[in-house]
C-alpha positions in Angstrom: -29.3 9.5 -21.3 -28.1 13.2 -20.3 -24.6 13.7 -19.2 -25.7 14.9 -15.7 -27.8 11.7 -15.4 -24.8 9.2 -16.6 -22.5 11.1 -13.8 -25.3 10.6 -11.1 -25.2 6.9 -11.5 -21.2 6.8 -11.9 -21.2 8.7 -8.7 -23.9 6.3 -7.2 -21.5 3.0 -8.4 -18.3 4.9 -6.8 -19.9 5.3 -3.5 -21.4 1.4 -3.6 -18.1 -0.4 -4.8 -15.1 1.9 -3.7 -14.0 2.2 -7.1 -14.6 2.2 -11.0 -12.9 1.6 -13.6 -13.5 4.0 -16.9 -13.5 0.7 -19.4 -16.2 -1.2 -17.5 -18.2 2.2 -17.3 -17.6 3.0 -20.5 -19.3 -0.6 -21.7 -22.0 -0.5 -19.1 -23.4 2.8 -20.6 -22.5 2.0 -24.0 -20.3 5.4 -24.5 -16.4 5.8 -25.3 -13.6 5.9 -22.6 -13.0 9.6 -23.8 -16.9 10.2 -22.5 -16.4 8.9 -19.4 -12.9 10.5 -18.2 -14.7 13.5 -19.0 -17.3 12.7 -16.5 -15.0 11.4 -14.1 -13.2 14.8 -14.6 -16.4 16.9 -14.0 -17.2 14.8 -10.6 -13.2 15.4 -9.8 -13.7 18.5 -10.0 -16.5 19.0 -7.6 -14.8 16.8 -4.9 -17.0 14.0 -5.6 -14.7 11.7 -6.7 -10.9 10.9 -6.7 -9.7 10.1 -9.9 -6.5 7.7 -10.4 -5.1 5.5 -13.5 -7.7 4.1 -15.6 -10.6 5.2 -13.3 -11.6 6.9 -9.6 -12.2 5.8 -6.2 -14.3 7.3 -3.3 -13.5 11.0 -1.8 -11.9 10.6 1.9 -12.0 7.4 4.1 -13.1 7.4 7.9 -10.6 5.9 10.2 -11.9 2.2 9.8 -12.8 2.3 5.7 -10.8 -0.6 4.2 -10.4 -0.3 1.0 -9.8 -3.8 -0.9 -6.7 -4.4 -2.4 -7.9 -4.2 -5.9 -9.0 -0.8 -5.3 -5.9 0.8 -3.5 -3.6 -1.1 -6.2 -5.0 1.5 -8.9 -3.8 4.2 -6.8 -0.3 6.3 -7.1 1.0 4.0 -9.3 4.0 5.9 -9.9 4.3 6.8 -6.8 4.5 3.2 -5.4 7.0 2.1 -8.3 9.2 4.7 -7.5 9.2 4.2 -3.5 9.4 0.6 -4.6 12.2 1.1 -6.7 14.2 2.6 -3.5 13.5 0.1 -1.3 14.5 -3.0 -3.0 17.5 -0.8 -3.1 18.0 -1.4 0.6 17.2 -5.7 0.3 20.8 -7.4 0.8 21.6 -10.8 -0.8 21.2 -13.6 1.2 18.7 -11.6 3.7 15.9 -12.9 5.8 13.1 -9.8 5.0 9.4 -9.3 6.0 7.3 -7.7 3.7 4.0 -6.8 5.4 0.6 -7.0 3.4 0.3 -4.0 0.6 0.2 -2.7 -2.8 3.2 -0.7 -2.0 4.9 -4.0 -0.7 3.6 -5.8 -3.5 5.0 -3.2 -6.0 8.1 -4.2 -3.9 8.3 -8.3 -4.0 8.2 -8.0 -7.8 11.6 -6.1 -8.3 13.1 -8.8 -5.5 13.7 -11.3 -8.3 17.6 -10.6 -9.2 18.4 -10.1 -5.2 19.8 -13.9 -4.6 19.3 -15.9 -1.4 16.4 -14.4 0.0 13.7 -15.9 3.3 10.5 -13.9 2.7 8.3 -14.0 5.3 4.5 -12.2 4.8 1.5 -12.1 6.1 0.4 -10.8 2.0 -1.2 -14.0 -0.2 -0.7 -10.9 -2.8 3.4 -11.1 -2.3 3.5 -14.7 -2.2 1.9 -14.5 -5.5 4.6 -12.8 -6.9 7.1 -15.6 -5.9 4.8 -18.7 -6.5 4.6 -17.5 -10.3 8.4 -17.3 -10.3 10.1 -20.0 -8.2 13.5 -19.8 -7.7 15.6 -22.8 -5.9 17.5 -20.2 -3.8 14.4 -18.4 -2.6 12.2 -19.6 0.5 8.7 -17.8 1.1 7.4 -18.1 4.3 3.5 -17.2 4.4 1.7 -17.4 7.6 -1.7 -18.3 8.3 -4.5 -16.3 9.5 -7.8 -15.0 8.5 -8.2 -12.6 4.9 -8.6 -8.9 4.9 -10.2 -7.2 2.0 -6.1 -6.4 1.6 -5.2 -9.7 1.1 -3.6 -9.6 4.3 -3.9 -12.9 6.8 -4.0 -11.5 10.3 -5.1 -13.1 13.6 -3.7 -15.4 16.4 -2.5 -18.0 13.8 -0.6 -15.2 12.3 0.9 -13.4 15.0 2.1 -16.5 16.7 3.7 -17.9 14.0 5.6 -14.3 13.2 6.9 -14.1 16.8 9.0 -17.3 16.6 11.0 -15.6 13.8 14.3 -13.2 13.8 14.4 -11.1 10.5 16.8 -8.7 9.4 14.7 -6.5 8.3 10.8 -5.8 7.8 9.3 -3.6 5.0 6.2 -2.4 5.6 3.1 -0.8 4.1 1.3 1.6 6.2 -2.4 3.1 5.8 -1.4 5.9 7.1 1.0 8.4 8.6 0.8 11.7 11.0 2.9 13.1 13.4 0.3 12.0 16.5 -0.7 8.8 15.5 2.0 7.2 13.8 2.0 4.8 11.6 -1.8 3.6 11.3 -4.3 1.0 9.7 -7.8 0.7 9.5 -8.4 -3.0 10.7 -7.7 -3.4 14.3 -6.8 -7.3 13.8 -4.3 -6.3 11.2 -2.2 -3.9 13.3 -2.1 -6.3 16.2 -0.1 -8.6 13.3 1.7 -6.0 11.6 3.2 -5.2 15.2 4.3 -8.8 15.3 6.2 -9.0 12.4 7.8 -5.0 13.3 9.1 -6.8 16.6 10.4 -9.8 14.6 13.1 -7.4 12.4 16.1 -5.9 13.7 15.4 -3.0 11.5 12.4 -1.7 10.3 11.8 0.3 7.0 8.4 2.0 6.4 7.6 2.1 2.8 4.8 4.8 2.0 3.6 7.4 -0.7 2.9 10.7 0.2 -0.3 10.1 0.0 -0.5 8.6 3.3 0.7 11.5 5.4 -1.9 13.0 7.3 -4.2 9.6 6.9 -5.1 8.3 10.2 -6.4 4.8 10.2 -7.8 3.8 13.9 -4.9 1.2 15.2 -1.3 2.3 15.5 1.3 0.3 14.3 4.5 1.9 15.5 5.3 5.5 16.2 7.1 7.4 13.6 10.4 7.5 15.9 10.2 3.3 15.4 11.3 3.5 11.8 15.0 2.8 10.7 14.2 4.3 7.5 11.0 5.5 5.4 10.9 5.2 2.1 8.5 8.0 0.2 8.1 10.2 -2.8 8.7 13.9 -3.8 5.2 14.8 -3.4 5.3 14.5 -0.4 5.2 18.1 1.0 8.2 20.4 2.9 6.6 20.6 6.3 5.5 16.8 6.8 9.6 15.7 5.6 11.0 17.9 8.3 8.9 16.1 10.6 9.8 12.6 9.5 13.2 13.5 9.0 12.9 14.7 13.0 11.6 11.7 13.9 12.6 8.6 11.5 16.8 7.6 11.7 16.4 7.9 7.8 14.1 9.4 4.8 14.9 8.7 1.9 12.7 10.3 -1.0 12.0 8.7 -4.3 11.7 10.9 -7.1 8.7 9.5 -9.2 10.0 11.0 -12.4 12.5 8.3 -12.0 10.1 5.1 -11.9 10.2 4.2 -15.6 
């Protein structure tokens, strides 16, 4: 098979699943992984795809495009260990927290394991994951019902109802996206009408989100930007968009991700 031909039908898989991974093309077309980052570098490069560790996803997303959460966790790794990293920073012993569905939230729950005393409550059957696989006798995990996303999020009536009966302390939560109109955005209309739920059940709210995100607009707002007690990012993300969140959020605090080891 030509090179050009293998790339057409890498290109052609992207566009179907979402994402690839360079092993499993690399065994489906019976060539080495170096052969097929070097495709995946050619298609980069002509905007056709988006490459990210161990493989690529899909160029640009219209404003309802879910991705699944397999898929977005293979994206900005680094970046979402280091905003991770600074977050848990901000979890206090004995806290009542809710950590909305995410990989970025996910990233999160698994450096939550030394913080003692905690009440999770999430909507993510990814987070509660975390904490099922590592029980702890002074740790309660709350997860509400509701129907799945391809996130792994359960949104709905079940969910929402059972999130405004609750008083947190504070809510960490994953965004889609992030622009100085919209907000802070998602692509599934159901979700946003829970993740609003669980932002009114915390008494502060702390937006975790790579820079990735700013400028993304999914179609639902969240919250505005101005609703965030503190957002949580990376240094990628670029001069002009931080003086407009630090403008508009009572905190930013910026992760450097040369620091995530």
């Amino acid at each position: 098979m030509l090179a050009q031909q293998r790339r057409e039908l890498i290109l052609e898989q992207v566009r179907a699943r979402g994402a690839v991974r360079v092993s499993d093309l690399a065994g489906h077309f019976g060539v080495s992984d170096m052969t097929v980052r070097r495709d995946l570098d050619v298609l980069a490069r002509q905007r056709l795809v988006d490459k990210v560790h161990g493989g690529a996803t899909a160029v640009g997303a219209p404003s309802t495009e879910e991705p699944g959460f397999v898929v977005k966790s293979q994206r900005q790794l680094a970046e979402k260990e280091a905003v991770a990293r600074a977050a848990a920073r901000l979890v206090e012993p004995g806290s009542a927290i809710g950590l909305s569905a995410g990989t970025t939230t996910w990233a999160l729950a698994r450096l939550l394991g030394d913080v003692p005393g905690l009440t999770i409550v999430t909507n993510s059957m990814a987070v509660a994951d975390v904490f099922r696989a590592a029980p702890r006798p002074d740790l309660t995990v709350i997860l509400t019902g509701g129907i799945r996303t391809p996130s792994e999020a359960l949104v709905g009536p079940v969910a929402v109802a059972s999130l405004r009966s609750l008083n947190l302390d504070a809510v960490f939560l994953g965004v889609h996206g992030m622009s100085a109109a919209a907000g802070f955005t998602t692509p599934n209309l159901t979700e946003s009408e829970t993740d609003r739920a669980l932002v009114e059940a915390g008494q502060r709210l702390v937006v975790v989100a790579d820079h990735t995100k700013w400028g993304t607009v999914g179609i639902s707002t969240i919250a505005a930007l101005s609703d965030a007690d503190v957002l949580v990012t990376d240094d990628g993300l670029a001069d002009d968009a931080r003086a407009v969140l630090a403008g508009e959020v009572d905190e930013l605090v910026v992760a450097p991700v040369a620091g995530a080891a």
